[in-house]
Legacy VTK file of the C-alpha trace (Angstrom):
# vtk DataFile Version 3.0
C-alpha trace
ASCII
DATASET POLYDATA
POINTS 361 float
25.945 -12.583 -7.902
24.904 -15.653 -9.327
21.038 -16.109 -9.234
20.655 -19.156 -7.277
17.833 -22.027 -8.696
15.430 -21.577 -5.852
15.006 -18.926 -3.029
12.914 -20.067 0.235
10.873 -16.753 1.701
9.803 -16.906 5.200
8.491 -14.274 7.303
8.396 -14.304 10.950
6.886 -12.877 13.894
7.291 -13.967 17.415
8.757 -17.589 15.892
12.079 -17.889 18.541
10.953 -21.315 19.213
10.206 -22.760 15.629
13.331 -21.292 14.072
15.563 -24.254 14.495
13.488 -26.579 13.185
12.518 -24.795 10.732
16.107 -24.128 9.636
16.593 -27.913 9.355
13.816 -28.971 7.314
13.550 -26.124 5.379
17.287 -27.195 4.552
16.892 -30.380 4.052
13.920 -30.204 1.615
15.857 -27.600 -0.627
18.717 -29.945 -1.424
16.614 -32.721 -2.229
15.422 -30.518 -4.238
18.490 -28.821 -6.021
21.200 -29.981 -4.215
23.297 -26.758 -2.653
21.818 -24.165 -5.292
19.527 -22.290 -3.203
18.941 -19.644 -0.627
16.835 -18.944 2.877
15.918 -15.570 3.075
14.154 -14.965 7.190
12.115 -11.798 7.575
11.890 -10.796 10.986
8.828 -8.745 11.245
9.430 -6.596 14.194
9.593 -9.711 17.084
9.118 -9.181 20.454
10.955 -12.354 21.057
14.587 -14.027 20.389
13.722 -14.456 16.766
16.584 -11.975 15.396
19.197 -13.012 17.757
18.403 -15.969 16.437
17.986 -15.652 12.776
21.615 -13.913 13.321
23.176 -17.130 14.492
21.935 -19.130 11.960
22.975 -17.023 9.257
26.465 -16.731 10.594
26.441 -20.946 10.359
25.066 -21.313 6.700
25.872 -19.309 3.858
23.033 -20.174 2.156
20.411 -18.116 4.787
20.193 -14.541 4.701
17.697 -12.520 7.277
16.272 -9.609 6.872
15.375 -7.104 9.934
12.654 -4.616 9.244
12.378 -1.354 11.391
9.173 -2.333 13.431
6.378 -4.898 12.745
5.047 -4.013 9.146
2.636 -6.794 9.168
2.480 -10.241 7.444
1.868 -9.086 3.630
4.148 -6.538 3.792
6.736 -8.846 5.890
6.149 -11.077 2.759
6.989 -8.458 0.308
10.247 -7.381 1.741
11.687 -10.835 1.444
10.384 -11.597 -2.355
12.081 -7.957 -2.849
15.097 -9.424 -1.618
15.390 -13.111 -3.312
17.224 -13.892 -6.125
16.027 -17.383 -7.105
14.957 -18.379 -10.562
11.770 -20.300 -8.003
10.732 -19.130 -5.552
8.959 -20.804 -2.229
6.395 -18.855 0.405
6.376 -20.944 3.281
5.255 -19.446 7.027
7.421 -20.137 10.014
5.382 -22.113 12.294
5.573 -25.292 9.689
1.433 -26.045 9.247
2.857 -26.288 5.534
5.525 -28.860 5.177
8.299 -27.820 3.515
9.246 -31.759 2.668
6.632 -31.098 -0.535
8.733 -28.387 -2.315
10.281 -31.522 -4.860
6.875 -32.635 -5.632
5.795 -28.862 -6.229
8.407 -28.499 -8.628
8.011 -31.648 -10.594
4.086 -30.228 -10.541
5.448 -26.779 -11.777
7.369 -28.875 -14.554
4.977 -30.873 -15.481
2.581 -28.481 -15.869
4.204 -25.800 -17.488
2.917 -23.663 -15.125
4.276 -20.231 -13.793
2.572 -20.660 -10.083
2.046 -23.766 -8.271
-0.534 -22.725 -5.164
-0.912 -25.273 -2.170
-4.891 -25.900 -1.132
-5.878 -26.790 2.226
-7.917 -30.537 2.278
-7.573 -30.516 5.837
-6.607 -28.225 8.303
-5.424 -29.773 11.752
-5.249 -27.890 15.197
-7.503 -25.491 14.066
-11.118 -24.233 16.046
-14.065 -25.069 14.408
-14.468 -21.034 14.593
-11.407 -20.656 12.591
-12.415 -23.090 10.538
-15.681 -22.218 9.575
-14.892 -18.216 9.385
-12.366 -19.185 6.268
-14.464 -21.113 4.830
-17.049 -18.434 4.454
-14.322 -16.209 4.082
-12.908 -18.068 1.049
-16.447 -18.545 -0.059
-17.685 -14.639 -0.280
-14.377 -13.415 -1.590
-14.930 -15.971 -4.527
-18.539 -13.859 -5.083
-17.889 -10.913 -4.741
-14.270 -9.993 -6.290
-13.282 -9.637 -9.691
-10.503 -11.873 -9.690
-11.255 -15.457 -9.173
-9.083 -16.663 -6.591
-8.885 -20.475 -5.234
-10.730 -21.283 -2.418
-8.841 -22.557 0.797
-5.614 -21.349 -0.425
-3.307 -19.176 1.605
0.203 -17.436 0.823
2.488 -21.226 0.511
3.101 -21.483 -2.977
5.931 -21.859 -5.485
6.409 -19.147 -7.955
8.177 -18.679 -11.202
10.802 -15.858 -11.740
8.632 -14.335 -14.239
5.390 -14.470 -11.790
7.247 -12.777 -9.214
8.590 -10.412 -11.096
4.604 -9.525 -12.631
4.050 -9.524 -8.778
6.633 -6.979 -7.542
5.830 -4.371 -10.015
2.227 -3.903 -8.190
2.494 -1.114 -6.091
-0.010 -1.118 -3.599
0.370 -0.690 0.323
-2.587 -2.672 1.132
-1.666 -5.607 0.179
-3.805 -9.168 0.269
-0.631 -11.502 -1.460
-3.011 -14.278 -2.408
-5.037 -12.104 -4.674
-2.534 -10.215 -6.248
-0.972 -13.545 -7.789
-4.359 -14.322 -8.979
-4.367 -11.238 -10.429
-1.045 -11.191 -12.387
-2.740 -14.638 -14.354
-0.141 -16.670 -16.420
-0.451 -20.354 -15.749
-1.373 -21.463 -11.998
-2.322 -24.696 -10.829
-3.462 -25.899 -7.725
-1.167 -28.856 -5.055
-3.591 -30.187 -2.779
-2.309 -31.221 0.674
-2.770 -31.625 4.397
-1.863 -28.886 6.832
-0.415 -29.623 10.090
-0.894 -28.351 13.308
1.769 -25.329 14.905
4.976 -26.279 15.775
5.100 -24.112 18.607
3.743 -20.666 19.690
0.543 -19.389 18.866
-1.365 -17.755 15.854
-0.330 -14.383 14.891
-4.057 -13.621 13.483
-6.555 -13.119 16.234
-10.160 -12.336 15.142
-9.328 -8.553 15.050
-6.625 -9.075 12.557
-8.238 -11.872 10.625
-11.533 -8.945 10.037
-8.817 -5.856 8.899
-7.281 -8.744 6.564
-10.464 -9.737 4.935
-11.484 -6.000 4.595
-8.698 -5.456 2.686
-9.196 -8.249 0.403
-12.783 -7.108 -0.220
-11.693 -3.515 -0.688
-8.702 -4.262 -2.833
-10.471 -6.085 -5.110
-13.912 -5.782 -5.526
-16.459 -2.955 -5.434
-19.252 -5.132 -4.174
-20.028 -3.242 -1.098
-20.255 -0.285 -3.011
-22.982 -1.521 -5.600
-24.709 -2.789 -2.360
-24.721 0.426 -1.358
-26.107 1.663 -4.250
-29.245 -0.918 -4.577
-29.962 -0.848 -1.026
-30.219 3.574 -1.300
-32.025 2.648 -4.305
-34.359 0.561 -2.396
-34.690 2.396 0.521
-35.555 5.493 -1.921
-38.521 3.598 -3.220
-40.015 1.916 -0.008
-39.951 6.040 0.974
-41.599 6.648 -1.921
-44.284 4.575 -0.926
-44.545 5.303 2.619
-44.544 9.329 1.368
-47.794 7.943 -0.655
-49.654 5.911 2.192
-48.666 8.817 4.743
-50.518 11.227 2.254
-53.422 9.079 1.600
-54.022 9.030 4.941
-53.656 12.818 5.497
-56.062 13.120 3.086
-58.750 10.841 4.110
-58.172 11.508 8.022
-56.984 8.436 9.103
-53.626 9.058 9.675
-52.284 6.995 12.647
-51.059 9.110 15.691
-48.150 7.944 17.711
-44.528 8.139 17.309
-43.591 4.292 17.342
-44.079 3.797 13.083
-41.924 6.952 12.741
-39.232 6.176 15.180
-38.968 2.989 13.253
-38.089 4.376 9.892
-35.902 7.063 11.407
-33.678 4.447 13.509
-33.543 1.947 10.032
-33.002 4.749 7.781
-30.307 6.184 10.268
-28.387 2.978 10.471
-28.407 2.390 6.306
-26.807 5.544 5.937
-24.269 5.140 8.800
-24.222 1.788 7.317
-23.137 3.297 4.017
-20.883 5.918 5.346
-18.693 3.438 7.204
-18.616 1.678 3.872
-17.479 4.673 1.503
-14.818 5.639 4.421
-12.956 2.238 3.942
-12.444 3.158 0.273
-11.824 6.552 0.961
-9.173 5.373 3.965
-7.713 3.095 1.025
-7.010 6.254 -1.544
-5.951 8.324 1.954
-3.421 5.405 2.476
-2.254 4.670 -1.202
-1.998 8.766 -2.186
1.044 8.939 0.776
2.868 6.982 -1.512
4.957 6.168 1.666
7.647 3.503 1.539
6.035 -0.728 1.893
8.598 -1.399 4.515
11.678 0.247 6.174
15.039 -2.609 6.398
17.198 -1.944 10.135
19.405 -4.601 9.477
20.401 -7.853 7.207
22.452 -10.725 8.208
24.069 -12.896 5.669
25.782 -13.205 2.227
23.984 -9.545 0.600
26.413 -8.739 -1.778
24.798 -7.925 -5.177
20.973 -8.004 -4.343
19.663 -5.294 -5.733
17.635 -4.157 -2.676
18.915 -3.338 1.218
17.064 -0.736 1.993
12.831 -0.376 0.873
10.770 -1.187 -2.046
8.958 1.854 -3.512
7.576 1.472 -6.717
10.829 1.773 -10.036
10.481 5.161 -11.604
12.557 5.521 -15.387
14.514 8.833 -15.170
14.883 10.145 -18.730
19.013 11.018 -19.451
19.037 14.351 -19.843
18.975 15.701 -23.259
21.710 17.920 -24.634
20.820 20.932 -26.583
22.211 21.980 -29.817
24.591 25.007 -29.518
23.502 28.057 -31.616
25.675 28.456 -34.978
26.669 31.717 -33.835
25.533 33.781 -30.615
24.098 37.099 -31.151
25.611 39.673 -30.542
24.703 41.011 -26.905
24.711 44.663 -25.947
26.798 45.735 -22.464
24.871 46.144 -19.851
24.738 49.835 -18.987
26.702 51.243 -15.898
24.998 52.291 -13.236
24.370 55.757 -12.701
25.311 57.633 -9.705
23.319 59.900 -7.993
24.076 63.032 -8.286
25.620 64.655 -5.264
23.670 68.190 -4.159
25.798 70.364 -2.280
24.229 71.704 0.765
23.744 75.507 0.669
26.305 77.510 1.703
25.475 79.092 5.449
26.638 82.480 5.368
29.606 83.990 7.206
LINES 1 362
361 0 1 2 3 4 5 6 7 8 9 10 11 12 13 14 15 16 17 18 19 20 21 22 23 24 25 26 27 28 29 30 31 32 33 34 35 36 37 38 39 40 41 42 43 44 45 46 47 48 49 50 51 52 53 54 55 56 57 58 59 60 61 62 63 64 65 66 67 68 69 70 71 72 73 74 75 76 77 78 79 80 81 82 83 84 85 86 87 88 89 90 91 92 93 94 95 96 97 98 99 100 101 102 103 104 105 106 107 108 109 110 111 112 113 114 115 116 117 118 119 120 121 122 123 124 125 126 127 128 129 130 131 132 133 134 135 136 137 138 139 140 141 142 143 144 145 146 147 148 149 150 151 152 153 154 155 156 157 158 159 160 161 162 163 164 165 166 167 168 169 170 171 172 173 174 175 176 177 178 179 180 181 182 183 184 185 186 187 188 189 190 191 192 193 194 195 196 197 198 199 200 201 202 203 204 205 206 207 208 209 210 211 212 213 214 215 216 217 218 219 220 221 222 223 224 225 226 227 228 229 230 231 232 233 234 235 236 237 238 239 240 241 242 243 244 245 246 247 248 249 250 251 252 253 254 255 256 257 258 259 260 261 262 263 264 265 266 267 268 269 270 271 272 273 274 275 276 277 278 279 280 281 282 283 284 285 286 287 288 289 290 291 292 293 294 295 296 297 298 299 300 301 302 303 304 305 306 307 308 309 310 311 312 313 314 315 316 317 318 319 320 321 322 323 324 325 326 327 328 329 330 331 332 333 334 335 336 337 338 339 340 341 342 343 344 345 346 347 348 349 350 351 352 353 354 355 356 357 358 359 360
């Protein structure tokens, strides 16, 4: 099929009542952009709601949308992945569903791309309307300790709406992890990125799909994928702990010595309880590495497809991502010049037959 000149990924989860509208705009905005050259591809990340019912109508109306269905809810990132698997646009566009990005900036994030040279044009939050001041402030410092403690820089108030060369996405699909933070694997990749600052709006509709508990597993995996910070923690703080022992071992033995050791259990109970929560400290920190090899070893498919709706013909994925393995033709050995010569296998003996003994008459 003919690659089109931009491809607009969008994953959804629970987004029935934003669909529509975001059909139009996000329509709208691509052909000011390139006229009729471009595709819609809708992820529908397991949704509770009307969103694939939907996502079917629409793509029976307009040949330019195709939807994806995965098997159950896979998550955001991985939501993510299966429709940049499943684009064919020489640019690509991450936009979410519930429209706090606008898509009505995709022309002026081209003409940025252009202008620029650059191979990834990433959106930055100035302000950030219809958001808590506790959501606010937690990605801030979010933003804020990543930058610290990874070894990747990656921008600071930046989430997943960006516009992306063929050749960055194409860097970005051939990382295989499961765990996947999207934001600071494109950092990682490199080539030429440069930052679109704008406003983000409030919801559409609905609600946010990342309560506290799933905003904490999402930052742990962007510490853990990419930095081994808490692990050198770990290290000084054992390190430290190992000499203020040192020196309570010393005072503890001075004062054996001299008889003036303190009686009582309060001092002792102190260090045990401090000591005992470093180390389970610790432990809970090696286990979230260790629970990241567990997870990666599996090797286990990113995502599992039910269902796609739409013009599909010629993509070169339907089904899952797993990471491309090169199988070597087979190679053709050289027939021997002449066989040698191969000696009949030897018949089989029989047994001899014993004749019983003759019984007399």
């Amino acid at each position: 099929m003919k690659r089109p000149a931009l491809s607009i990924v969008v994953p959804c989860y629970n987004e029935a009542a934003c669909l529509d509208i975001l059909h139009a705009r996000v329509s709208a905005a691509a052909k000011a952009a390139v006229g009729e050259d471009y595709e819609i591809v809708l992820v529908n990340d397991g949704s509770k709601d009307a969103s694939w019912p939907t996502m079917q109508r629409l793509a029976a109306a307009d040949p330019h949308l195709v939807a994806i269905n995965l098997s159950r809810n896979h998550g955001h990132q991985l939501a993510l992945t299966a429709g940049l698997d499943l684009c064919c646009g020489a640019q690509i566009m991450i936009i979410d569903a519930d429209l706090q990005d606008p898509p009505e900036l995709l022309a002026d994030m081209r003409a940025t791309m252009i202008a620029e040279q650059a191979d990834v044009v990433y959106a930055v939050r100035r302000k950030r309307e219809g958001e808590s001041v506790f959501k606010k402030l937690t990605a801030a410092i979010f933003y804020r300790v990543l930058d610290r403690v990874t070894d990747t820089p990656i921008p600071l108030d930046t989430g997943d709406f960006r516009l992306m060369s063929r050749r960055a996405l194409d860097a970005f699909l051939s990382l295989p992890e499961q765990a996947r933070f999207i934001r600071g694997m494109v950092a990682w990749i490199g080539f030429r990125q440069v930052p679109y600052l704008y406003d983000r709006a409030e919801r559409h509709a609905g609600e946010t799909k990342y309560p506290l508990a799933k905003m904490i597993r999402f930052a742990l995996d962007a510490v853990t994928g990419f930095s081994t910070a808490p692990l050198r923690f770990a290290s000084h703080v054992g390190l430290a702990l190992t000499g203020a022992s040192l020196l309570l071992f010393v005072y503890i033995a001075i004062g054996f010595f001299t008889g003036t050791a303190v009686q009582g259990w309060t001092s002792t109970m102190l260090v045990v309880v401090l000591l005992g929560a470093v180390q389970m400290f610790v432990l809970g920190m090696i286990g979230e590495y260790l629970g990241r090899l567990y997870v990666e070893s599996k090797r286990r498919p990113l995502y599992l497809v039910a269902d796609v709706a739409g013009p599909v013909q010629g993509r070169a994925t339907l089904g899952y991502r797993a990471e491309p393995v090169a199988i070597a033709a087979p190679v053709a050995l050289p027939e021997p010049a002449s066989k040698p010569a191969t000696k009949p296998a030897p018949a089989a003996r029989r047994k001899p037959r014993i004749k019983p003994p003759a019984t007399p008459a």
